[in-house]
N, CA, C and O atoms as a Tripos MOL2 file, in Angstrom:
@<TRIPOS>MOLECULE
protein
  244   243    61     0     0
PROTEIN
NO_CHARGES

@<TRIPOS>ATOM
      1 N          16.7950   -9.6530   17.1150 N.3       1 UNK1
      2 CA         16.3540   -9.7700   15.7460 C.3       1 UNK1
      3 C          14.9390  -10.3390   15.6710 C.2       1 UNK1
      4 O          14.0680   -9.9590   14.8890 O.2       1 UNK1
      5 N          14.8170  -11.3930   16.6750 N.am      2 UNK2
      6 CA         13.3130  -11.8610   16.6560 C.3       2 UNK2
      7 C          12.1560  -11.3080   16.9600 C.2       2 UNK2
      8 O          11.0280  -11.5760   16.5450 O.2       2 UNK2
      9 N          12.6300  -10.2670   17.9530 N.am      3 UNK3
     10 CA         11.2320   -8.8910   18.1560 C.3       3 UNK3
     11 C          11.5260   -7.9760   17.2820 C.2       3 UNK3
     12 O          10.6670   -7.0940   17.2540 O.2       3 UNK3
     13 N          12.4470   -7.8110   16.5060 N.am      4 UNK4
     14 CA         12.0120   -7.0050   15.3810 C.3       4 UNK4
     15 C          10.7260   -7.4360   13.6590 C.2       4 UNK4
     16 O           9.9010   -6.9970   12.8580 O.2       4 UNK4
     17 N          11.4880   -8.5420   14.0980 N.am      5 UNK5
     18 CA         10.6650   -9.6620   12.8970 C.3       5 UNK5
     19 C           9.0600   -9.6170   13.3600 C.2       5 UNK5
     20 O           8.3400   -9.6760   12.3630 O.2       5 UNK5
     21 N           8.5170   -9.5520   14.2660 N.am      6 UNK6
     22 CA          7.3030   -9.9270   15.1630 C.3       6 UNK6
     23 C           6.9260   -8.5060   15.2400 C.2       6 UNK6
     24 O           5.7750   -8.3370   14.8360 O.2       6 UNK6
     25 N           7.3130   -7.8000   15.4940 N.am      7 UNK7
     26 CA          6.6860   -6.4210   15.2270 C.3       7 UNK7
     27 C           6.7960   -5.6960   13.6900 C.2       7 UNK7
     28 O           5.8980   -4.8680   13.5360 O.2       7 UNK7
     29 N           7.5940   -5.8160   12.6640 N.am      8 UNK8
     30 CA          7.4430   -6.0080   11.2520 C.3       8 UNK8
     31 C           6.1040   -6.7380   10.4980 C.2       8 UNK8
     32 O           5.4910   -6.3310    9.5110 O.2       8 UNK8
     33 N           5.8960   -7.8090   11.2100 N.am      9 UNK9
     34 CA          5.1790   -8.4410   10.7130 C.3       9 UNK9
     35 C           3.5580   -7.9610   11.0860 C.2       9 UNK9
     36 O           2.5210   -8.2120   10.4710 O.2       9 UNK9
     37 N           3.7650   -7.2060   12.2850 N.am     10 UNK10
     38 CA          2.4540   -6.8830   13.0230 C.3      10 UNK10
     39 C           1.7670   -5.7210   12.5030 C.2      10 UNK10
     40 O           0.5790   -5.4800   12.2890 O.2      10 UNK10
     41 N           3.2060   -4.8430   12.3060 N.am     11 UNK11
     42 CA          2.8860   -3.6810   11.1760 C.3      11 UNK11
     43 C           2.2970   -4.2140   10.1230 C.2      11 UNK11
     44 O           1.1810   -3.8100    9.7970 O.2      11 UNK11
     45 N           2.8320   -5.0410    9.5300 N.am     12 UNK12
     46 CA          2.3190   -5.3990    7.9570 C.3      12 UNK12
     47 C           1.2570   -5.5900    8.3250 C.2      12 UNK12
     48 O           0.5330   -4.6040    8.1840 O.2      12 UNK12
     49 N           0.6880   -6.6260    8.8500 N.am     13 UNK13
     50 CA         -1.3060   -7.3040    9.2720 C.3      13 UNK13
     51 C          -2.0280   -6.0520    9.6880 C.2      13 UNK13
     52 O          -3.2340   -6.0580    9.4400 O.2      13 UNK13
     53 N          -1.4260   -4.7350   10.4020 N.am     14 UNK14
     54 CA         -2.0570   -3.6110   10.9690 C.3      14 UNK14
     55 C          -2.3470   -3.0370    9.1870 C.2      14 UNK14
     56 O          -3.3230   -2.7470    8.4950 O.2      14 UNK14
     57 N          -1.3710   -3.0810    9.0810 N.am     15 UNK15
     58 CA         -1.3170   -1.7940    7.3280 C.3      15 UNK15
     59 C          -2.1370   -2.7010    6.4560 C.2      15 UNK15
     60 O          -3.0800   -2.2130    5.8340 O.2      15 UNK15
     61 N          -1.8440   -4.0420    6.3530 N.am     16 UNK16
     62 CA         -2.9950   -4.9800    4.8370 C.3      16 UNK16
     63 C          -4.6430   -4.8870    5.6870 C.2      16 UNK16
     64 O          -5.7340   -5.1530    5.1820 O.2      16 UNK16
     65 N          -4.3860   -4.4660    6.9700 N.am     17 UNK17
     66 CA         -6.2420   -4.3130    7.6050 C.3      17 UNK17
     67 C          -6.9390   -3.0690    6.8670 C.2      17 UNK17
     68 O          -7.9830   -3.0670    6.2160 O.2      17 UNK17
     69 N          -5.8160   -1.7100    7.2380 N.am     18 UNK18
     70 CA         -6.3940   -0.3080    6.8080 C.3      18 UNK18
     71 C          -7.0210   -1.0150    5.2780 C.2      18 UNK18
     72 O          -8.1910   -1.2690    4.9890 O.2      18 UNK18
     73 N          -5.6340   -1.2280    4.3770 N.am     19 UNK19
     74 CA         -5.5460   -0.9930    3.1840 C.3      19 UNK19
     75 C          -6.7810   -1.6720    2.9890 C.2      19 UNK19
     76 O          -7.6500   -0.9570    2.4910 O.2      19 UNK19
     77 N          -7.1370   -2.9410    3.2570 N.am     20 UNK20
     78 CA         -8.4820   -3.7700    2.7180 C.3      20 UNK20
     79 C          -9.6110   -3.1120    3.1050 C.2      20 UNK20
     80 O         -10.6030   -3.2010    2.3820 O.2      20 UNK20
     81 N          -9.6570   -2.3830    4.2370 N.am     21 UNK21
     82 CA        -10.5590   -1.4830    4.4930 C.3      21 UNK21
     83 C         -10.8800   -0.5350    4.3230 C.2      21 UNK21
     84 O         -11.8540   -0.0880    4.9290 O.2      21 UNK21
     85 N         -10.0320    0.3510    3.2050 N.am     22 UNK22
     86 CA        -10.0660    1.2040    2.4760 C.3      22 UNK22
     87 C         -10.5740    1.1230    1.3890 C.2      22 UNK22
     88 O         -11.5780    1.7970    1.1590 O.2      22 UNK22
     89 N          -9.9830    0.2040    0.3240 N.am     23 UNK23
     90 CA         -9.9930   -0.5300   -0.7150 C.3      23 UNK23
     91 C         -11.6440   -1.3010   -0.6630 C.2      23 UNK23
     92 O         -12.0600   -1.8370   -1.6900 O.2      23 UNK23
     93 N         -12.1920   -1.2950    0.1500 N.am     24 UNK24
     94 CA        -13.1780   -2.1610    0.0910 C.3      24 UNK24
     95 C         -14.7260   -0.7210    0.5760 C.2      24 UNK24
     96 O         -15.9390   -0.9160    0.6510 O.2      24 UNK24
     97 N         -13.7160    0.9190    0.8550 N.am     25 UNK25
     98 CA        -14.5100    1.8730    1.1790 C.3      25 UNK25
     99 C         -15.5050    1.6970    2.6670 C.2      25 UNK25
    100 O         -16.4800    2.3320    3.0690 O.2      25 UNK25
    101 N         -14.9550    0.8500    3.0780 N.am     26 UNK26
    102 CA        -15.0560    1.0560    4.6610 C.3      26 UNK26
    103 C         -14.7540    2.1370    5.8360 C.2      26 UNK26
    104 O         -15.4580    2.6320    6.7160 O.2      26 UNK26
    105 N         -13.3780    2.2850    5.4520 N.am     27 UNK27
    106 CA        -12.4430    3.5370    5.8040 C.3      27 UNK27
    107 C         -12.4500    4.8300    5.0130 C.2      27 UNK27
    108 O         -11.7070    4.7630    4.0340 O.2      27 UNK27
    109 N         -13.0230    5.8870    5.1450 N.am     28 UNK28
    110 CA        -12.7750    6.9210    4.1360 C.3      28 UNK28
    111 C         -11.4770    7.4580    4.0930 C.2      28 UNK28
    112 O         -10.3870    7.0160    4.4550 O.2      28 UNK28
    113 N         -11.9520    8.8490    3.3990 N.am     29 UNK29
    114 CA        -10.9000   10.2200    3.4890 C.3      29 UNK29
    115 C          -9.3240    9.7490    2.8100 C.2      29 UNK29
    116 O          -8.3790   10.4930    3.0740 O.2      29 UNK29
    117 N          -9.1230    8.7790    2.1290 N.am     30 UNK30
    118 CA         -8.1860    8.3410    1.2870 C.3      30 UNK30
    119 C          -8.1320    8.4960   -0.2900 C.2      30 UNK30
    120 O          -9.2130    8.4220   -0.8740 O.2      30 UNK30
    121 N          -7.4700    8.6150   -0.7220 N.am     31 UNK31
    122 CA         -6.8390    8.2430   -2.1050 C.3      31 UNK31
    123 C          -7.2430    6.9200   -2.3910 C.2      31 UNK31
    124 O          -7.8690    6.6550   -3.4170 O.2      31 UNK31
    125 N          -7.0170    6.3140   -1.7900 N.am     32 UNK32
    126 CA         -7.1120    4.4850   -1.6630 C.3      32 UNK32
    127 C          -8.5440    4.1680   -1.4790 C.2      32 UNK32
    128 O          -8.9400    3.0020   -1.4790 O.2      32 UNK32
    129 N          -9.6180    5.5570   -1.2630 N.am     33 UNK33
    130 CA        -11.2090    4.7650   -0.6470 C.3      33 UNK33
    131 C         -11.8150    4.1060   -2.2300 C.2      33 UNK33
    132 O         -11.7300    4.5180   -3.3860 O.2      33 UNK33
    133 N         -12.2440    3.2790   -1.7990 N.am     34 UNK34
    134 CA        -13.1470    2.2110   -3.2450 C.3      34 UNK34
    135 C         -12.2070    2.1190   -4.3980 C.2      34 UNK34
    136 O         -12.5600    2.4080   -5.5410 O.2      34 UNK34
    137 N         -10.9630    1.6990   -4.0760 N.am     35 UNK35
    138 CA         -9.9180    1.2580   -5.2960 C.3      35 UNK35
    139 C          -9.7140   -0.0880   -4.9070 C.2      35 UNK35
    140 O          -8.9920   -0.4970   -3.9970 O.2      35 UNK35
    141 N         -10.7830   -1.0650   -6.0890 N.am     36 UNK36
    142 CA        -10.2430   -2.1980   -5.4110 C.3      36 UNK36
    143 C          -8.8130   -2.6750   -5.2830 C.2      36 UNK36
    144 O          -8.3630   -3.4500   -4.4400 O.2      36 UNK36
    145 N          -8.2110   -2.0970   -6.2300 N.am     37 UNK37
    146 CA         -6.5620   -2.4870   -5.9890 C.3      37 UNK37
    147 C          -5.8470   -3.0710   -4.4210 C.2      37 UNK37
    148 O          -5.0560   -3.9760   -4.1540 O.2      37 UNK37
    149 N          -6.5680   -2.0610   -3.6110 N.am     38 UNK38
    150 CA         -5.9600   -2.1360   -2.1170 C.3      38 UNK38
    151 C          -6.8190   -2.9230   -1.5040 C.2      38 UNK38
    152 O          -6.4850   -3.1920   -0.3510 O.2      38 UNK38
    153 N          -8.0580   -3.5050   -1.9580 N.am     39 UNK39
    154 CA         -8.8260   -4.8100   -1.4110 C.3      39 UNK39
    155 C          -7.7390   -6.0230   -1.9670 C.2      39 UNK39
    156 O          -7.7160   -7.0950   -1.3620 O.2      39 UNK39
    157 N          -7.1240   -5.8690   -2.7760 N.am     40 UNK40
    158 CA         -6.5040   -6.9850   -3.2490 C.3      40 UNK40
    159 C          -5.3120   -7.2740   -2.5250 C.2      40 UNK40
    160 O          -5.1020   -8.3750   -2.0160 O.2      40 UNK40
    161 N          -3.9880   -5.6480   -2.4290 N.am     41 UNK41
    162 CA         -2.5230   -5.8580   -2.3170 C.3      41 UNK41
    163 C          -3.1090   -6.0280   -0.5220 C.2      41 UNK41
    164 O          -2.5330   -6.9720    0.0180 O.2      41 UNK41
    165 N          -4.1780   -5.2430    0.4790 N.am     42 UNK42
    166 CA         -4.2020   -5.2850    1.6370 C.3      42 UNK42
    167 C          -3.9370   -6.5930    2.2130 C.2      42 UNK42
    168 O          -2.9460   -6.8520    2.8950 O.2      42 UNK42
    169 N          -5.0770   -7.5920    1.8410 N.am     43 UNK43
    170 CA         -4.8830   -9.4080    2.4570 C.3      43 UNK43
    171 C          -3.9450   -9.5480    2.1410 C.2      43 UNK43
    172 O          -3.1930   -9.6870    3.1060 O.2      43 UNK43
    173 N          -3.3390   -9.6190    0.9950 N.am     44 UNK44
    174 CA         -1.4260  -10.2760    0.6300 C.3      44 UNK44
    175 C          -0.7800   -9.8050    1.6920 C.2      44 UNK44
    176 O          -0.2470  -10.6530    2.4070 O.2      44 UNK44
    177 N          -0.6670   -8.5610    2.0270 N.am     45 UNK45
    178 CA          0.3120   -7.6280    3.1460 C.3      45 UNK45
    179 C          -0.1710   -8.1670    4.1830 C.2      45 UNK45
    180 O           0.6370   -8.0570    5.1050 O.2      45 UNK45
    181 N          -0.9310   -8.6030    4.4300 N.am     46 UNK46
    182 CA         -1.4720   -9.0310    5.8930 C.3      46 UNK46
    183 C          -1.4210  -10.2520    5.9500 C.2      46 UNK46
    184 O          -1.6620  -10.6620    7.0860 O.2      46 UNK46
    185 N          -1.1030  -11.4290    4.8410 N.am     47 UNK47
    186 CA         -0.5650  -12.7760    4.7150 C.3      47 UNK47
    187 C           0.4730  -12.6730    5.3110 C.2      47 UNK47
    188 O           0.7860  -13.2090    6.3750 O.2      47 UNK47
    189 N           1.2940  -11.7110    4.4100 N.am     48 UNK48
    190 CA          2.9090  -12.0990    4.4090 C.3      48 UNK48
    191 C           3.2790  -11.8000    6.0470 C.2      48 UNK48
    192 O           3.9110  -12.6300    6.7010 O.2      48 UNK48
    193 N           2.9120  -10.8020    6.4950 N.am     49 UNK49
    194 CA          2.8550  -10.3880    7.5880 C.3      49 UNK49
    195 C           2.4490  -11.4980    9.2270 C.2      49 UNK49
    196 O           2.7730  -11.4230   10.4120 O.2      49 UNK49
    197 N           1.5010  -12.5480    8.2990 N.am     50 UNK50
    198 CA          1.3950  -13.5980    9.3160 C.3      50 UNK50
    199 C           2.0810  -14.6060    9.6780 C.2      50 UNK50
    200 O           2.1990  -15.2470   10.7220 O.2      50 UNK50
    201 N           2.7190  -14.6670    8.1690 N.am     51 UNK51
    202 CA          3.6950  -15.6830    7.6290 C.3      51 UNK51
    203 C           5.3650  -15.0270    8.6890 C.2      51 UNK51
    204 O           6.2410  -15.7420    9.1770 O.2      51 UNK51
    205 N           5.2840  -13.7890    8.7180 N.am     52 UNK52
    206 CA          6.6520  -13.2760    9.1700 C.3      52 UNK52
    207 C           6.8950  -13.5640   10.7910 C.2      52 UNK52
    208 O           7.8540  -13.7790   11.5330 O.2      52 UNK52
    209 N           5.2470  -13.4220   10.9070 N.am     53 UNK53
    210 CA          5.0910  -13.4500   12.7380 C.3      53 UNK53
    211 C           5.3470  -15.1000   13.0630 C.2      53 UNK53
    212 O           6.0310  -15.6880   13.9000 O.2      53 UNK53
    213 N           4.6960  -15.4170   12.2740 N.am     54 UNK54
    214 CA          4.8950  -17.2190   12.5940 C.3      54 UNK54
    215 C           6.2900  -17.6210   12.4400 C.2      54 UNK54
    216 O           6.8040  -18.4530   13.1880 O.2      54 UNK54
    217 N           6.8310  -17.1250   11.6130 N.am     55 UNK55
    218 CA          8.5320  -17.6860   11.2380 C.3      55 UNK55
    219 C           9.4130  -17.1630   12.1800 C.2      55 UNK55
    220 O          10.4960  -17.6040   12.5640 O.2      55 UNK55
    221 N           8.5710  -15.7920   12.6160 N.am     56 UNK56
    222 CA         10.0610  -15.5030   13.4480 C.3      56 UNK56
    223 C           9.8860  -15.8480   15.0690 C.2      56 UNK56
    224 O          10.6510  -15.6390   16.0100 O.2      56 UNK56
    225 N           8.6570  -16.4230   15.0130 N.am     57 UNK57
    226 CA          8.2300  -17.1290   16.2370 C.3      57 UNK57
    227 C           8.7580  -18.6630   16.6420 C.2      57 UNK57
    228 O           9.1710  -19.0750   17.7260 O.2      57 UNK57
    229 N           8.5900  -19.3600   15.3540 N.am     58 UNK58
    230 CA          9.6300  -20.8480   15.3810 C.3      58 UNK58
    231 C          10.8540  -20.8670   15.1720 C.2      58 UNK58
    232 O          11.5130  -21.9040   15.0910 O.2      58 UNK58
    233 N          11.3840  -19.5100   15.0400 N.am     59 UNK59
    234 CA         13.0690  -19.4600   14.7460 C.3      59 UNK59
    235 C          13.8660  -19.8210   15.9520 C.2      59 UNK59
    236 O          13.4360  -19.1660   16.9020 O.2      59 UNK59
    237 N          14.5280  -20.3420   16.1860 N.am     60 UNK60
    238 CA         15.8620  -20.4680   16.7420 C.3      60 UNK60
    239 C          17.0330  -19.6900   16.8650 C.2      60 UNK60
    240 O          17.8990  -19.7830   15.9940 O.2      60 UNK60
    241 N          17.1750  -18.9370   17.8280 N.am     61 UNK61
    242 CA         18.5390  -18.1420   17.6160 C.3      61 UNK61
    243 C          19.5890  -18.4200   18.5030 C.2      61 UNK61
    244 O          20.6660  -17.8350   18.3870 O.2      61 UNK61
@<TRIPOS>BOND
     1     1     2 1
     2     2     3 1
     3     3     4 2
     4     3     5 am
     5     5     6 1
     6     6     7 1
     7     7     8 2
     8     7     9 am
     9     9    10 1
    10    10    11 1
    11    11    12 2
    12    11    13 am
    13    13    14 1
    14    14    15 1
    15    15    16 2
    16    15    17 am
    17    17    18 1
    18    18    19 1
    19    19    20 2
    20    19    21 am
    21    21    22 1
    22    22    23 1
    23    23    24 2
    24    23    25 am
    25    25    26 1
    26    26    27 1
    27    27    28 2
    28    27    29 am
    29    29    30 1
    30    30    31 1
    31    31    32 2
    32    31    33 am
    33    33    34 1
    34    34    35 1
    35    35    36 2
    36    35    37 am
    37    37    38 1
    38    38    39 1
    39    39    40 2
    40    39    41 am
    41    41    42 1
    42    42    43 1
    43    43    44 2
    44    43    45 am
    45    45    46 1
    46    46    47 1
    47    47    48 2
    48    47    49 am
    49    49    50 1
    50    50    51 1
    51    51    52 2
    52    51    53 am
    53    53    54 1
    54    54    55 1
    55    55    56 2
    56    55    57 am
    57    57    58 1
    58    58    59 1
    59    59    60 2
    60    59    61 am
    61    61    62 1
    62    62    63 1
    63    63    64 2
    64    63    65 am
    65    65    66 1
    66    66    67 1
    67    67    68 2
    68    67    69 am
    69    69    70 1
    70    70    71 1
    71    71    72 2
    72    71    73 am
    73    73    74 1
    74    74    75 1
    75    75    76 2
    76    75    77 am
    77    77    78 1
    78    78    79 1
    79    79    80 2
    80    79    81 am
    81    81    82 1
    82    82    83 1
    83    83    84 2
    84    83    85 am
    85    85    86 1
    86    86    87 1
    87    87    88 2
    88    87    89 am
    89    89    90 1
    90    90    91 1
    91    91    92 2
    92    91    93 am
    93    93    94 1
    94    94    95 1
    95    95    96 2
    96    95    97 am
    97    97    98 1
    98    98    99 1
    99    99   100 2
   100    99   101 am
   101   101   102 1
   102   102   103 1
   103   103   104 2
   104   103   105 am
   105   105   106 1
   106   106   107 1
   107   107   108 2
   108   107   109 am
   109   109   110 1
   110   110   111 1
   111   111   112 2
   112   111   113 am
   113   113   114 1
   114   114   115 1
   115   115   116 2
   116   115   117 am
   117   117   118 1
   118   118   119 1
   119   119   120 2
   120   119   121 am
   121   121   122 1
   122   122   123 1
   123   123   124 2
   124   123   125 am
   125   125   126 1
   126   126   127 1
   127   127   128 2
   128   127   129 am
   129   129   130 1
   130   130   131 1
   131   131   132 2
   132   131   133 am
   133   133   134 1
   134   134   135 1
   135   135   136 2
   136   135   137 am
   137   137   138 1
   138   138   139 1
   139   139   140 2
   140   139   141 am
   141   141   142 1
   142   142   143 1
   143   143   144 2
   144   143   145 am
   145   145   146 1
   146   146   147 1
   147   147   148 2
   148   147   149 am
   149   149   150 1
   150   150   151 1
   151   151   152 2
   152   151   153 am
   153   153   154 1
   154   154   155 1
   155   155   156 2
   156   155   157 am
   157   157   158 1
   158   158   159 1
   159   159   160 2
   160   159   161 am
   161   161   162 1
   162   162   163 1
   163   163   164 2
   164   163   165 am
   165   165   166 1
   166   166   167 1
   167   167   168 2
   168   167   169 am
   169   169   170 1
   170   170   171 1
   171   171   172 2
   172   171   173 am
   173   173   174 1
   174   174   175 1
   175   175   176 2
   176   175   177 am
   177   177   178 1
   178   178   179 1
   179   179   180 2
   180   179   181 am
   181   181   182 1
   182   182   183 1
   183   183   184 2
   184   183   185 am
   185   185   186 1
   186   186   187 1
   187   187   188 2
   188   187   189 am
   189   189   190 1
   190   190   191 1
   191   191   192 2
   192   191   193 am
   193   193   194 1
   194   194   195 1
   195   195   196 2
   196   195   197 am
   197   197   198 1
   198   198   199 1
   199   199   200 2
   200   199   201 am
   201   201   202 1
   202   202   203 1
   203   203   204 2
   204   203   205 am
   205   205   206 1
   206   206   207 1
   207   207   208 2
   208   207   209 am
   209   209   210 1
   210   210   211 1
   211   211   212 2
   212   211   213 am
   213   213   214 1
   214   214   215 1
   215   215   216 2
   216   215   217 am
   217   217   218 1
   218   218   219 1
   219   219   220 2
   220   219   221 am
   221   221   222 1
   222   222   223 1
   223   223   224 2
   224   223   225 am
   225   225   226 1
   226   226   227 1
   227   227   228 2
   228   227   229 am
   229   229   230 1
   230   230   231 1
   231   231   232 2
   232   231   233 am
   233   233   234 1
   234   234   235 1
   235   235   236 2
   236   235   237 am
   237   237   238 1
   238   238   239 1
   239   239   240 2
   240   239   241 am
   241   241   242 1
   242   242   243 1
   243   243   244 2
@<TRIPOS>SUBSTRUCTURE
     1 UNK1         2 RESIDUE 1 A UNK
     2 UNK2         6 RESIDUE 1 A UNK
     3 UNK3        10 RESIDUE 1 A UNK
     4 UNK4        14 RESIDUE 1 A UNK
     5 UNK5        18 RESIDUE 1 A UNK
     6 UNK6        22 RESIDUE 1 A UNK
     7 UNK7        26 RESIDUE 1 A UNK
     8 UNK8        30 RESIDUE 1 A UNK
     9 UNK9        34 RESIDUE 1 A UNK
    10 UNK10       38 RESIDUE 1 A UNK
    11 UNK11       42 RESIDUE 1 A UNK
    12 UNK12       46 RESIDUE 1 A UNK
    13 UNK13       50 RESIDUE 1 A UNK
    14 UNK14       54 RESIDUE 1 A UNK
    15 UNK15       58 RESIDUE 1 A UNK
    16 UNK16       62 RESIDUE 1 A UNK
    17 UNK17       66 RESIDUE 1 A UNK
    18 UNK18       70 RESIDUE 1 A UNK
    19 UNK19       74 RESIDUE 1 A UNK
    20 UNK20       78 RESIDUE 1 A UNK
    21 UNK21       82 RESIDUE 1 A UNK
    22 UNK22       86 RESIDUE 1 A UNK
    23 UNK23       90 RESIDUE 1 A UNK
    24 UNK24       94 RESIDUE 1 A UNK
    25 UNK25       98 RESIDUE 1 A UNK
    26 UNK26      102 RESIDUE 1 A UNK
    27 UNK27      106 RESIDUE 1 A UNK
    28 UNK28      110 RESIDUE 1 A UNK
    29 UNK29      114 RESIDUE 1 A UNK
    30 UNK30      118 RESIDUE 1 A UNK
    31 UNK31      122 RESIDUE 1 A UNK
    32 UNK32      126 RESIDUE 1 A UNK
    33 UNK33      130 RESIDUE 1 A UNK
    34 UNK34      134 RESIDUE 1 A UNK
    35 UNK35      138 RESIDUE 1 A UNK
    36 UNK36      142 RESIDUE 1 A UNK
    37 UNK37      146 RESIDUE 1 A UNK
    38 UNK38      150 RESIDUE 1 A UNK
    39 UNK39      154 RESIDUE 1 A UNK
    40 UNK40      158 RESIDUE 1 A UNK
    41 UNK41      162 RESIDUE 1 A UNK
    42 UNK42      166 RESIDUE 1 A UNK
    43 UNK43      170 RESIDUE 1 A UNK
    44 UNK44      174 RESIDUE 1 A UNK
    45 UNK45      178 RESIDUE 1 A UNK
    46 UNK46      182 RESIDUE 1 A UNK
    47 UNK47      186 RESIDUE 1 A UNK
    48 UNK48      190 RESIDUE 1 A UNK
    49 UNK49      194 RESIDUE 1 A UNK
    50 UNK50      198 RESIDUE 1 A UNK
    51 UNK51      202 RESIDUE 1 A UNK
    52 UNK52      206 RESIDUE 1 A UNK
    53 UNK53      210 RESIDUE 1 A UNK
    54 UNK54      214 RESIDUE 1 A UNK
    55 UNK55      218 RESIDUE 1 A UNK
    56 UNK56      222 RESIDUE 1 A UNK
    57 UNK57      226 RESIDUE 1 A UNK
    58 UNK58      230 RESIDUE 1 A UNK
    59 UNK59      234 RESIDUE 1 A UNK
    60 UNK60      238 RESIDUE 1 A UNK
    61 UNK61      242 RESIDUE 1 A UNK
């Protein structure tokens, strides 16, 4: 369960990178290029995502 949590979470920080880098028109060829929307939801997804790696790293099983 704990390498699933740690790779969930790695996805998320991989996907809130694109998205902010999309969102911010760094990354083209998207739907998502220069919408700041996805400069915004990208860092959150890539919080939560750090937050998931860290928790499931101090967990105890």
């Amino acid at each position: 369960m704990r390498a699933l949590l740690i790779a969930l979470g790695v996805l998320m920080v991989l996907a809130g990178a694109v998205w902010t880098g999309q969102g911010l028109g760094y990354i083209g060829g998207s739907a998502m290029t220069d919408q700041k929307i996805w400069a915004i939801i990208g860092p959150i997804l890539a919080g939560l995502g750090v937050a998931l790696v860290f928790t499931a790293v101090r967990r105890r099983e």
